[in-house]
N, C-alpha and C positions, 0 to 999 in steps of 0.2 A: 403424341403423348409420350412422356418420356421414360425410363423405365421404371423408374421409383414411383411413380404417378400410376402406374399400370398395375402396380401393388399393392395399391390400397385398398380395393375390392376385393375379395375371395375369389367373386366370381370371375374375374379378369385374369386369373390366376391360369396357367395352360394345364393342360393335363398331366406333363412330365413335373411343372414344378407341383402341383398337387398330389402326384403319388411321392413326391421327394420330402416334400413338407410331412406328409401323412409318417414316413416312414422313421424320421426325425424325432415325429411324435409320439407314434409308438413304444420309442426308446425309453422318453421321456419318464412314461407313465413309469417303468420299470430304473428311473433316476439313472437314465446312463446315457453318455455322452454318445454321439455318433459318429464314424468315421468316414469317407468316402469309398473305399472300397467295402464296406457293409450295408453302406446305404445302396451300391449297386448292386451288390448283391441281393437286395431285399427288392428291388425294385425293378430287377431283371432289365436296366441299361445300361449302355454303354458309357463308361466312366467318362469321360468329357461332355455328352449328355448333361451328365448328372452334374459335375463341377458348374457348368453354365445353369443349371437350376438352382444350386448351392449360393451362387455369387449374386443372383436374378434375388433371390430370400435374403439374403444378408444386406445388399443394398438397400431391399424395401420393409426392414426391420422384424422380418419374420422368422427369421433366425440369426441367432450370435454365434460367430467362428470364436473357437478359441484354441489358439495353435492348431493342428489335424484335428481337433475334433468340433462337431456344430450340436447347439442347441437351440430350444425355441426363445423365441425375442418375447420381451413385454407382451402379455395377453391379460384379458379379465374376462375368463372363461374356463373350464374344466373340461378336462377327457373321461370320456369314460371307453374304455377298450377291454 
């Protein structure tokens, strides 16, 4: 299966890219863009880790890069944090 295909489920989702996503999210709720060295930091992995979760969610529309910073992609659903 291919990667983009591998992200259309949640549940398909690895553990890294779900605490990466999660952490993106977090942001979110508080309207602030994310950057890669705060997402590892909040994530407690190692920065290439986290770019290969970053690139893995952008591919499969779960987040939008724009310049350094990520946000979440198209959703029809609410946070609550």
């Amino acid at each position: 299966m291919g990667d983009d295909k591998r992200l259309c489920d949640v549940q398909e989702m690895s553990a890294s890219e779900m605490r990466v996503y999660e952490a993106v999210a977090s942001l979110d709720v508080d309207r602030r863009e994310a950057t890669l060295p705060e997402i590892a930091a909040m994530v407690q992995l190692p920065d290439e880790t986290v770019r290969r979760c970053l690139d893995m969610l952008c591919r499969g529309g779960r987040l939008v890069q724009r310049g350094e910073t990520y946000l979440l992609g198209p959703h029809d659903w609410g946070l609550e944090y």
